[in-house]
N, C-alpha and C positions, 0 to 999 in steps of 0.2 A: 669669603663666600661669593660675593659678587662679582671678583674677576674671575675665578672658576666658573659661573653660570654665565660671564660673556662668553669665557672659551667654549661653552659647548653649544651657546648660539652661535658662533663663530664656524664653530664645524659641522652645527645643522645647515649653516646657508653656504656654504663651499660648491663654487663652481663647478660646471654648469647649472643653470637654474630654469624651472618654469616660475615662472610669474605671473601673476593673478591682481590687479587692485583696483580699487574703484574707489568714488570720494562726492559727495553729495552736499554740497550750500546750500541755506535759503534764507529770507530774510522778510521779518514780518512789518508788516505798516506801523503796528504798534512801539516798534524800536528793537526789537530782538531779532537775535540772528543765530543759527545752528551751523555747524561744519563735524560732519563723518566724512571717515575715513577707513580704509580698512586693504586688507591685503595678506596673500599669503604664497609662500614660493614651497619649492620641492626641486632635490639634488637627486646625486646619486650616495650623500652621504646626509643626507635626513629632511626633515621640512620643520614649514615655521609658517607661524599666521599673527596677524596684528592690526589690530585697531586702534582709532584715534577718534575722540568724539569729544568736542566744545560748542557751548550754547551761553548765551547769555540775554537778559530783558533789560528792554529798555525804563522802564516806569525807576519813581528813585527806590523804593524797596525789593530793586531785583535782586533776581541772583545769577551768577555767572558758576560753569561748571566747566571740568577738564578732565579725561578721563582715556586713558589710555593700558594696553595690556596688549603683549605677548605670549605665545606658545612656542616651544622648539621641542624637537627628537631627532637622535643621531644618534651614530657608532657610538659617543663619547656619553650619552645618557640624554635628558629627558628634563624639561623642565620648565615653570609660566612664569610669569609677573604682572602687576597690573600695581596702575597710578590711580586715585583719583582727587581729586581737588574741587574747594567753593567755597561760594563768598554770599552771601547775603547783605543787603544795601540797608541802609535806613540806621537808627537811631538804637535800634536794640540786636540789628543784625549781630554777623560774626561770621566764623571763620574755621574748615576743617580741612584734614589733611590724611589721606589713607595710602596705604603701602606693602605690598606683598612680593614675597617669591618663593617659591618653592624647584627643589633640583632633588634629581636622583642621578646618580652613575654609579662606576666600577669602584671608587673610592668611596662610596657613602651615600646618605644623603642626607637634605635639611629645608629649614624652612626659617622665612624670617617674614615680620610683620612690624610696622609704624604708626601709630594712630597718633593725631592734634587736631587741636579744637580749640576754639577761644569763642569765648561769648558776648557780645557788647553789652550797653546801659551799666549803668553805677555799678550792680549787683553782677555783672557778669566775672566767670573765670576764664579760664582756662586747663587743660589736660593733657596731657605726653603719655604715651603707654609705648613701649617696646619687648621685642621678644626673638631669641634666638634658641631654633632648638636642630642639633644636628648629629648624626650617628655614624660613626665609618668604623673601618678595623682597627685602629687603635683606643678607640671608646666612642663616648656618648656622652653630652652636655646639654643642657640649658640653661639660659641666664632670661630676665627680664628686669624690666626698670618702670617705673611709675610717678607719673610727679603731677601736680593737682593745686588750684589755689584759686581761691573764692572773694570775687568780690568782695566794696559793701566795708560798714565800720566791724561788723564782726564775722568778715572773714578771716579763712585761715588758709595754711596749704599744707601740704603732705610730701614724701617723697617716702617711697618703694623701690628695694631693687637686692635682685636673688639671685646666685649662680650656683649651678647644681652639677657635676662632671664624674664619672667613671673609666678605667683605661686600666691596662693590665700591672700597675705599678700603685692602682690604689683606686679610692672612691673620697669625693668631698662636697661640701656645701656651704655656703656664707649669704649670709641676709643681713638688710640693714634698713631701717625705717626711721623716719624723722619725721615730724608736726610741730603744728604749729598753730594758735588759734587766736581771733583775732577780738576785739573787745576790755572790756576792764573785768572780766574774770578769766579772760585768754591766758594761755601759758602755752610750755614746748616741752619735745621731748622726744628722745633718742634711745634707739637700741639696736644692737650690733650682733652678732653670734658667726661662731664659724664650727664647724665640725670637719675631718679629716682623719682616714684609714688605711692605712698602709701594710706593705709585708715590715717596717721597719717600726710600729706602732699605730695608736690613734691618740686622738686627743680633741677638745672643745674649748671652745673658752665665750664668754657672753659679755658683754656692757652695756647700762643701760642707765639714764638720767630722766630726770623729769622736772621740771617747774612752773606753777603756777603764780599768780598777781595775791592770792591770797598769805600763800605762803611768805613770800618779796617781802610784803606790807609786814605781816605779823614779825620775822625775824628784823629786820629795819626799826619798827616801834623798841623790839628789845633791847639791840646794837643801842640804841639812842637814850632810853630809860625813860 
C-alpha cells in the first residue's frame, strides 16, 4: 500500500510545478519554541499540499509535539497522510504515536491507521492498535491488530488481531486473542478461530485454553497428596 501511494504522490508532483510554501518560528522567554511549516505545489498532472508543525516547552513537565500531513490528486488517483507525535515530561508523563493514510485510484482503494501510547509512573501501560482495510477488483480485506499491557503488581496485557478478505475464488476470516493478568489470582488465556468458503468447500475450526493461579495451586496440592 505505501509504495503505491508514493507512486501517485510521485505523479501528482511531476514536472512542471507552481510552488507555494511558507514556514513561521518563534520562541518564547519561558523556554518553548514552535516551527510551522507548510506548502503546496500544482502540475499539469495533479497537485499536492503539506504541513509540518513542532513545538515544544520548556518547564520540566513539558510537552513536545510533531505533526505533519500531506494531500495529492492526479491522473493515477487521490489520496492524504498525516503523522502526529508527543511526549509529555515529568514523572507520570508518557508518550503517543498517531498515523494515517488513506488512497483511492483506478485499482482500488484503502486505508490504513497506527495508534501507541505508553504511560509513565509505576501504574502506567502501554497500547498498539493497527488497522488495514482495502477494496480493488480482485476483492476486499481487513485485518487489524491490538496489543495492551498495564502497569502495577496486578497488571495485565492483552493481544487482538483479525483478518477478514473476499475475492472471486472465495471468502475468509481468522481472529486470535490472548491475555493475560497480573496478581496472585491472575491467569491467561488464548483463543484462536478461522473460518473459509470456497467454490471447492468450507470449513472452521477453533482453539482455545485458559489458566488461572487458582486452578495451578489446586491441581499441584493433588499432584502432591
Amino acid at each position: 500500500m505505501r509504495k503505491l501511494t508514493r507512486g501517485m504522490a510521485a505523479g501528482a508532483l511531476a514536472l512542471p510545478l507552481i510552488i507555494g510554501a511558507t514556514g513561521v518560528a518563534s520562541a518564547q522567554s519561558s523556554g518553548g519554541s514552535t516551527y510551522q511549516q507548510s506548502g503546496s505545489a500544482a502540475g499539469q498532472h495533479g497537485a499536492a499540499s503539506w504541513y509540518t508543525g513542532v513545538s515544544s516547552q520548556g518547564n520540566t513537565d513539558g510537552v513536545s509535539s510533531f505533526e505533519m500531513g500531506q494531500n495529492w490528486a492526479g491522473k493515477y488517483g487521490a489520496g492524504s497522510g498525516s503523522t502526529e507525535a508527543s511526549a509529555e515530561g515529568g514523572d507520570e508523563g508518557g508518550s503517543s504515536y498517531n498515523q494515517s493514510e488513506n488512497w483511492a485510484g483506478k485499482h482500488g482503494a484503502g486505508s490504513s491507521s497506527t495508534e501507541a501510547s505508553a504511560e509513565g509512573g509505576d501504574k502506567g501501560g502501554s497500547s498498539y492498535n493497527q488497522s488495514e482495510n482495502w477494496a480493488g477488483k480482485h476483492g476486499a480485506g481487513s485485518s487489524s491488530t491490538e496489543a495492551s499491557a498495564e502497569g502495577g503488581d496486578e497488571g495485565g496485557s492483552s493481544y487482538n488481531q483479525s483478518q477478514n478478505s473476499a475475492g472471486k475464488h472465495g471468502a475468509g476470516s481468522s481472529s486470535t486473542e490472548a491475555s493475560a493478568e497480573g496478581g496472585d489470582e491472575g491467569g491467561s488465556s488464548y483463543n484462536q478461530s478461522q473460518n473459509s468458503a470456497g467454490k471447492h468447500g468450507a470449513g472452521s475450526n477453533d482453539t482455545s485454553s485458559s489458566t488461572n493461579q487458582d486452578n495451578q495451586k489446586g491441581l499441584l496440592s493433588g499432584l502432591l497428596g
